[in-house]
C-alpha positions as CSV (number, residue, x, y, z in Angstrom):
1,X,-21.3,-6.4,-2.9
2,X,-17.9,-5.6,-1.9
3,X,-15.3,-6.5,-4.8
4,X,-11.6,-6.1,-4.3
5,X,-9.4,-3.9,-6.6
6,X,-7.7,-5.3,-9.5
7,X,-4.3,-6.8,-7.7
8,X,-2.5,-8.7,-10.9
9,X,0.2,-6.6,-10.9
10,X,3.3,-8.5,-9.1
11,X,5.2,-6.1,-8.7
12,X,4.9,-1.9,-8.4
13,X,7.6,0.9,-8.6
14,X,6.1,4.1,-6.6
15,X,8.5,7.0,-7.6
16,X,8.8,10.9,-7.4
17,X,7.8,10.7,-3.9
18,X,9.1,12.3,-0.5
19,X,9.6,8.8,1.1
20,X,10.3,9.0,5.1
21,X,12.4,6.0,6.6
22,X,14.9,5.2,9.6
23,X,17.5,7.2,7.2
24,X,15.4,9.8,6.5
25,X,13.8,11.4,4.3
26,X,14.2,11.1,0.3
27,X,12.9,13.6,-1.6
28,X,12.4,12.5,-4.5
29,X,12.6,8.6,-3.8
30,X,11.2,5.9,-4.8
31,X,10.4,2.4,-4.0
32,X,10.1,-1.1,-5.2
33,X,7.8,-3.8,-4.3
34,X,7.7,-7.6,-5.3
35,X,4.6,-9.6,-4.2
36,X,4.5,-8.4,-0.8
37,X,8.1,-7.1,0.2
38,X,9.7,-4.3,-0.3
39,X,12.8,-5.4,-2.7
40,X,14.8,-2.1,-3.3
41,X,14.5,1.7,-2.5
42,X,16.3,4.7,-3.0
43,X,16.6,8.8,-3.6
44,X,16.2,10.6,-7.1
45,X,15.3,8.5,-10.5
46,X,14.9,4.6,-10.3
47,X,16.8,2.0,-12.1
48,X,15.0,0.7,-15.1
49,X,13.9,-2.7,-14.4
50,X,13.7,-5.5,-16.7
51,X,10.0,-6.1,-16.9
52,X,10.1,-10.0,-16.1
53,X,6.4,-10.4,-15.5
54,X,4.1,-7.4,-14.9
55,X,5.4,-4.3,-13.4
56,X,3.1,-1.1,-12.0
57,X,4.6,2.3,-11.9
58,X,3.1,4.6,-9.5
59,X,3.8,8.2,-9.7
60,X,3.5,9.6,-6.2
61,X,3.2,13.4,-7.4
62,X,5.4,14.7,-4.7
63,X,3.2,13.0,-1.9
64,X,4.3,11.9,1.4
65,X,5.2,8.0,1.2
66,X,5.2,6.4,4.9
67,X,4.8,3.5,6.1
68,X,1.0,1.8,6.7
69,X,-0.2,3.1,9.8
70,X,-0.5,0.3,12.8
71,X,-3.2,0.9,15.3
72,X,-2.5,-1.1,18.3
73,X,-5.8,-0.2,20.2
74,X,-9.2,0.2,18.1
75,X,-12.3,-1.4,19.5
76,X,-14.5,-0.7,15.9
77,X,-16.0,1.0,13.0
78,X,-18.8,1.1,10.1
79,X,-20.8,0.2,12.8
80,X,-19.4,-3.1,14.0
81,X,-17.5,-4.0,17.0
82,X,-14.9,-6.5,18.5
83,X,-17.1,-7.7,21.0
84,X,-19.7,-8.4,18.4
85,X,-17.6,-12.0,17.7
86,X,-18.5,-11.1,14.2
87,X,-15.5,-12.1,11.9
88,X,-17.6,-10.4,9.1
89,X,-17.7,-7.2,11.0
90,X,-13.9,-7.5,11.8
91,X,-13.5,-7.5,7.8
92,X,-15.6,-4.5,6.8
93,X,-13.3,-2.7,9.7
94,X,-10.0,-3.6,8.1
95,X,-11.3,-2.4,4.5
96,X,-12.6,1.0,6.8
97,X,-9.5,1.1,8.7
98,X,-7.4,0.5,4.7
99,X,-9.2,4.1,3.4
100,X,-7.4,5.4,6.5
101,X,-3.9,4.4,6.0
102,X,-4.0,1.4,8.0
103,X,-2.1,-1.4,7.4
104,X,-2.5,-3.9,9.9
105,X,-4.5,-3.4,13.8
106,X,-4.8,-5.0,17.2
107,X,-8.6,-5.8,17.3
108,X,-9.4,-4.6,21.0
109,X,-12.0,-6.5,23.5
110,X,-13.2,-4.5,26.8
111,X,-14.4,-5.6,30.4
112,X,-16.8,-8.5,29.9
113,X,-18.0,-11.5,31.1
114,X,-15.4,-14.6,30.3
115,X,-17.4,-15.9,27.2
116,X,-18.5,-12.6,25.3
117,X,-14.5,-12.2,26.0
118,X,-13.5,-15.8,24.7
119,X,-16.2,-15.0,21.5
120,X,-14.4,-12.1,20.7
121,X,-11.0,-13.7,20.5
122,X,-12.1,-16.9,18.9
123,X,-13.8,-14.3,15.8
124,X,-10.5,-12.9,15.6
125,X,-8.8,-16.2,15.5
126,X,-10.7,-16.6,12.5
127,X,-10.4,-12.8,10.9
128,X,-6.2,-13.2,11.0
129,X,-4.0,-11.8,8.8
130,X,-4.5,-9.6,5.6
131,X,-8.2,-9.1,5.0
132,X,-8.6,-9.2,1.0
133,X,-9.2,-5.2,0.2
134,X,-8.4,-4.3,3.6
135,X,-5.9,-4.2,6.5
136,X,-4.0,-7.0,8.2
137,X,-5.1,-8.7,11.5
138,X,-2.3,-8.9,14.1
139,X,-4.0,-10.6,17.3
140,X,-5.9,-9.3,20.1
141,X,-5.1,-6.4,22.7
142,X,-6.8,-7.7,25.6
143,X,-7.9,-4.5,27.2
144,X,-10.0,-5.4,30.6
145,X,-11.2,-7.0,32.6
146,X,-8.7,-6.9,35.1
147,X,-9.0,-3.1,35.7
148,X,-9.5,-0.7,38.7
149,X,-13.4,-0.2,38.8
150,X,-12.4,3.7,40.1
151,X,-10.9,4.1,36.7
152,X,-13.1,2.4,34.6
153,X,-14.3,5.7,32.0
154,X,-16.5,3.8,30.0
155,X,-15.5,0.0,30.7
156,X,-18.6,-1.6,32.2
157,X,-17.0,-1.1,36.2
158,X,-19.6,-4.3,37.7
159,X,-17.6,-6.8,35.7
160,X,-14.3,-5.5,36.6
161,X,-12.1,-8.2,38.5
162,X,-9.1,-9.6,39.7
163,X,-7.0,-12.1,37.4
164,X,-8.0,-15.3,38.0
165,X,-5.3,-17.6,36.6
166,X,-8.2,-19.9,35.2
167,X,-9.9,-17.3,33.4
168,X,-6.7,-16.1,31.9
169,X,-5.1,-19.2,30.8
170,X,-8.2,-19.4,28.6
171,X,-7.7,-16.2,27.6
172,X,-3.8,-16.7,26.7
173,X,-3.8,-20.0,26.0
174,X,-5.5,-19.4,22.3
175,X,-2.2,-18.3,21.7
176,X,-3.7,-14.7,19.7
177,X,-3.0,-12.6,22.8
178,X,-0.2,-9.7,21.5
179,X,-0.8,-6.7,24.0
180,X,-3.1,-6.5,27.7
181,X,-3.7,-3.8,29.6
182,X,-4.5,-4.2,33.5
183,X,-4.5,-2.1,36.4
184,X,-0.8,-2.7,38.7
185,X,-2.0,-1.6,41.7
186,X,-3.6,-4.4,42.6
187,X,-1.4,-7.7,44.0
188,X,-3.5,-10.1,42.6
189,X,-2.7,-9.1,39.1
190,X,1.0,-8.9,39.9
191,X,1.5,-12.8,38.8
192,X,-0.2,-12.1,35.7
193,X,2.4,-9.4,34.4
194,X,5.1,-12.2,35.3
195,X,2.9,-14.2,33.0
196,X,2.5,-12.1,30.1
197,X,6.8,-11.7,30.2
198,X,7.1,-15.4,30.1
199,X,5.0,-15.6,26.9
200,X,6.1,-12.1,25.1
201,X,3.1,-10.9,25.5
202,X,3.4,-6.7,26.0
203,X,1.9,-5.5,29.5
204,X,0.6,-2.2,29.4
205,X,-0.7,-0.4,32.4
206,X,-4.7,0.9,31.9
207,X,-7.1,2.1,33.9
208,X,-5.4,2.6,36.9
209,X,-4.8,4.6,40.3
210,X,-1.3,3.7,40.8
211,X,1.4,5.4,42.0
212,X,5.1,5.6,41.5
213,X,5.8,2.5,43.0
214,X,2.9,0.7,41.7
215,X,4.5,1.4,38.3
216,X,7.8,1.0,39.2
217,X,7.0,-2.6,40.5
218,X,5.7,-2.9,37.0
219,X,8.0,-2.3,35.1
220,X,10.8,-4.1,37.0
221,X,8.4,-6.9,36.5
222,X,8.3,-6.2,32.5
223,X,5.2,-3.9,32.0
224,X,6.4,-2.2,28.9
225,X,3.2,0.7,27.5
226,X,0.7,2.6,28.8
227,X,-2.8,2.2,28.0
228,X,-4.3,5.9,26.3
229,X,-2.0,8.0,28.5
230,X,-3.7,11.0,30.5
231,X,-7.0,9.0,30.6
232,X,-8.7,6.9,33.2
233,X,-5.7,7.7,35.4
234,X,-4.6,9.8,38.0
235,X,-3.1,12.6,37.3
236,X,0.5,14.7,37.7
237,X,0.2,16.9,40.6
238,X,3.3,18.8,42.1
239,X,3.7,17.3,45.5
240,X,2.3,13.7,43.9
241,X,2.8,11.9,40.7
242,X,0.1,9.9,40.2
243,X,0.2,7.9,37.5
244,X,1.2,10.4,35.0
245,X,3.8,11.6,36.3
246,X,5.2,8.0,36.8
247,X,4.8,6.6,34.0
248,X,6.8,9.8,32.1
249,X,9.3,8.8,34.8
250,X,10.2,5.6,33.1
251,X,11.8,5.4,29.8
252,X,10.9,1.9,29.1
253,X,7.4,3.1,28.9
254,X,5.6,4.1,25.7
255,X,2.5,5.7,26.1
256,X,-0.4,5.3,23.9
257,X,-2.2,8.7,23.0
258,X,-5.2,9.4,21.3
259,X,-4.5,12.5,19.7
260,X,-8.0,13.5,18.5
261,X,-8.2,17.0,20.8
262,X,-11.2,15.8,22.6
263,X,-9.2,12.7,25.3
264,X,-6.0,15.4,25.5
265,X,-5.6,19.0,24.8
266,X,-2.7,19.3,22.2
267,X,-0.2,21.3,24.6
268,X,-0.7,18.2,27.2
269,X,-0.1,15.9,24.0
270,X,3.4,18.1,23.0
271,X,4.6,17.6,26.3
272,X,4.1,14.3,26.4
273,X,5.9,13.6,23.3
274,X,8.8,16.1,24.4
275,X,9.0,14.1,27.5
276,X,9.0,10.5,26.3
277,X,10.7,11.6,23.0
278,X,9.7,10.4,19.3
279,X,10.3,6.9,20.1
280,X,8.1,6.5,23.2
281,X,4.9,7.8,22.0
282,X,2.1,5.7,20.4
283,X,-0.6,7.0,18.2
284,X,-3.6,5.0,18.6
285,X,-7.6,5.6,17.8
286,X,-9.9,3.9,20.5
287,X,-12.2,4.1,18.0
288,X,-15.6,2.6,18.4
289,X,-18.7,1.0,16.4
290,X,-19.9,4.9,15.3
291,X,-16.4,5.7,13.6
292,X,-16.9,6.1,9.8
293,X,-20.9,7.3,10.2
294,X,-22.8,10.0,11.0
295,X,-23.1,11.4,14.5
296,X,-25.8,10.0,16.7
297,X,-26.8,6.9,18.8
298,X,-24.6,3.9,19.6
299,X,-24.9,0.9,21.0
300,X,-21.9,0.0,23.3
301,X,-22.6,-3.6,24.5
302,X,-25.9,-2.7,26.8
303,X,-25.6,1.1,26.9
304,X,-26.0,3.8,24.5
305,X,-23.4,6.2,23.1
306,X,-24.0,9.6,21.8
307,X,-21.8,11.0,19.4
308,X,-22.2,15.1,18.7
309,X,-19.1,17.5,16.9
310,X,-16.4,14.5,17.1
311,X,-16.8,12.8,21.1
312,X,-18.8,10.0,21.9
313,X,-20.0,10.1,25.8
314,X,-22.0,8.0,27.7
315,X,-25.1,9.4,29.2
316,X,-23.1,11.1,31.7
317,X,-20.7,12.7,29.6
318,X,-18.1,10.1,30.5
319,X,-15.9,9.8,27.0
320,X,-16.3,6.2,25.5
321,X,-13.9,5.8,22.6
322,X,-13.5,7.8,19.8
323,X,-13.9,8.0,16.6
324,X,-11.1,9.4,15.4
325,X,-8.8,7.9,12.8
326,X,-5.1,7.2,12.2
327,X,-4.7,9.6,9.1
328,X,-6.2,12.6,11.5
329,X,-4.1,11.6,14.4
330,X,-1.0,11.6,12.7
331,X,-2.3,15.5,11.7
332,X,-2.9,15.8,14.6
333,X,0.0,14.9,16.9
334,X,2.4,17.0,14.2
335,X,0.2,20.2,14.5
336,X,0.3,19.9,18.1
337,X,4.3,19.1,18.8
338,X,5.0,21.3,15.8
339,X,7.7,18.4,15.0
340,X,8.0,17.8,11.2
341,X,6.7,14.3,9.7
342,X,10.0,13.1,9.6
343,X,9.9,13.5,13.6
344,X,6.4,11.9,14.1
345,X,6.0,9.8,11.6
346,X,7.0,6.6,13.4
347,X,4.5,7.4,16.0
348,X,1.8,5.8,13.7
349,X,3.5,3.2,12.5
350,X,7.2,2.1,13.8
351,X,7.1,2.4,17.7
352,X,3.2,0.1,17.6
353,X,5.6,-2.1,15.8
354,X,8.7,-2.3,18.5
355,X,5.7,-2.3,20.8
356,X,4.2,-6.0,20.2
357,X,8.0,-7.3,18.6
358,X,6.9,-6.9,14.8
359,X,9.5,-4.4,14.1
360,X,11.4,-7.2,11.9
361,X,8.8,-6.9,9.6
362,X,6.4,-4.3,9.5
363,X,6.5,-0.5,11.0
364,X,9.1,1.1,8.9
365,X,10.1,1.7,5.2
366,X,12.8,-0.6,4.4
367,X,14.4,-3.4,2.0
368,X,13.3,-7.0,2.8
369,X,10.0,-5.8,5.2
370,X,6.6,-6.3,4.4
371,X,5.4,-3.6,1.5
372,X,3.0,-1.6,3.8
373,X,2.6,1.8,2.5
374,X,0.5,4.6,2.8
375,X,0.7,7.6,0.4
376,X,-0.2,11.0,1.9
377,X,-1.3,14.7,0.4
378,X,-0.3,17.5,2.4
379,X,-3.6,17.3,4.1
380,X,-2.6,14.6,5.4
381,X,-5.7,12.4,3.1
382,X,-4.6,9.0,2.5
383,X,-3.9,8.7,-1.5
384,X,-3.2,4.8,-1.4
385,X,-3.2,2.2,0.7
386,X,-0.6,-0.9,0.1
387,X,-1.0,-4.0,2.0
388,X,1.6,-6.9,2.1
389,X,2.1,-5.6,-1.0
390,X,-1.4,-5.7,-2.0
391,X,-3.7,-2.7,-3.5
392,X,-6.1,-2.1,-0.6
393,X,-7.3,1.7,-1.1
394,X,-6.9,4.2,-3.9
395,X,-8.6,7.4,-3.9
């Protein structure tokens, strides 16, 4: 039986850490949290503080404090998925998710018929916000149906389809909607970016063939991110952009990578991030029901995944998902870029935040935002986990 770690504590100090923020890094630093905000931070020794009520004080041992990771597209874990419509399942995923780093995650749907779709989103209706012990539940990213079937990598390509405004008013009309992906190229899907704008919803370009001025029609409609950039999309080629090429073209853009070293070879990933800089990059997992467990068989709604040394493929060898984590990615994408953490840091965490207009309050290390944290060795292995100021991992 799951029970959640002793939270009575209102308020924690974390000190003698290396603490990375939009001023940089403070080494040592330290950090104050009351109930869930963070109330005061700083470099070297912390103020004593009266102890009105009971205070925690965390020594951080020279660790990397950051803020919680924010994984903007992740489909499951522990062997649930979204498109179970389990709001159980969505729990044991956030408390998989908290051992991790993560903080808080856009549950993510795939192509599917309109109810298993409208299941999905109503079990994550009822999943939102903090899960006690684990991460906090932001809303839905919407990725699919309304795709291009020649793109489709492991998205079920016979239930593919056009946007029909009916279908997606009941999609957007439960009001949980934050971030969905669809394929530009195709006019009838034009209206829908329009509106997604209208309702500051982010419009992110996925599984597509399009071409420079199918994304630049896009964007001067308001599509704003790029759906796992590099895959299920055509590629850069020096006499045609593809959809690559265009999308680097296009600085309001970010591009969602998933940085495990299966979907993108690492030099591919530094480029990217040297092209669209630090602030136009998004770390994000694709993870799916197999992520936590051994390899082996998956179920991925009527099909079967294999997973074998870290992919998961379809019986063609088609990748479908990952099962890679935020911790590793972050690893990752520094190893790769060969940027320092206080570069790529806000790749995990900040930019997902700008991305669906939480930036006010989550994403970044500082005074008055919500007391996410994750504490990190030099590994890169997740120490702690603080959500909304709440205790949700400690190894």
């Amino acid at each position: 039986m799951y029970k959640e770690i002793d939270n009575r504590p209102t308020r924690r100090i974390i000190h003698n850490a290396r603490l990375f923020s939009p001023a940089g890094v403070s080494h040592p630093g330290w950090l104050l949290i009351e109930g869930k905000t963070i109330r005061a931070m700083g470099a070297g020794v912390p103020p004593a503080y009266e102890a009105n009520g009971t205070i925690e004080s965390i020594d951080a041992q020279n660790k990397a404090l950051l803020p919680g990771f924010i994984d903007l597209h992740v489909h499951g874990a522990m062997g649930h998925e979204v498109m179970d419509a389990d709001p159980n399942g969505l729990q044991a995923m956030a408390r998989f998710f908290a051992s991790r780093g993560v903080t808080a995650f856009l549950p993510t749907t795939w192509t599917a018929s309109r109810q298993n779709i409208l299941s999905a989103i109503d079990a994550v209706g009822q999943a939102m916000g903090r899960i006690p012990g684990g991460s906090t539940v932001l809303g839905v990213h919407l990725e699919g149906p309304y795709l291009n079937a020649d793109k489709c990598g492991a998205q079920d390509a016979r239930l593919i389809r056009r946007a029909d405004r009916s279908e997606v008013g009941d999609f957007l009309d439960t009001g949980l909607v934050r971030l969905l992906a669809l394929a530009p190229e195709f006019s009838e899907n034009l209206w829908l970016i329009d509106e997604c704008v209208r309702r500051g919803i982010t419009v992110s370009l996925a599984h597509t063939a399009a071409g420079y001025e199918d994304v630049q029609a896009a964007v001067e409609r308001g599509a704003r991110h790029v759906t796992h950039c590099y895959n299920a999309m055509v590629g850069l080629e020096h006499r045609r952009l593809g959809t690559v090429g265009a999308v680097m073209a296009f600085p309001q853009l970010c591009c969602e990578i998933i940085a495990d070293n299966i979907h993108v070879h690492p030099v591919a990933q530094k480029i990217l991030v040297d092209v669209k800089g630090t602030d136009g990059v998004v770390l994000v997992t694709d993870a799916i029901r197999g992520a936590g467990l051994p390899e082996g068989e998956y179920a991925i709604d009527e099909r079967t995944v294999t997973i074998r040394e870290g992919a998961v493929r379809l019986p063609n060898g088609t990748l479908a998902g990952s099962i890679l984590t935020m911790d590793r990615a972050l690893k990752n994408i520094q190893a790769a870029t060969g940027r320092p953490l206080a570069e790529v840091w806000q790749l995990s965490s900040l930019n997902a935040a700008w991305q669906i207009g939480i930036s006010a309050i989550k994403g970044s290390l500082e005074v008055g935002k919500d007391a996410d944290i994750v504490l990190l060795d030099d590994d890169y292995q997740v120490a702690m986990t603080i959500a909304e100021g709440e205790m949700v991992y400690r190894k």
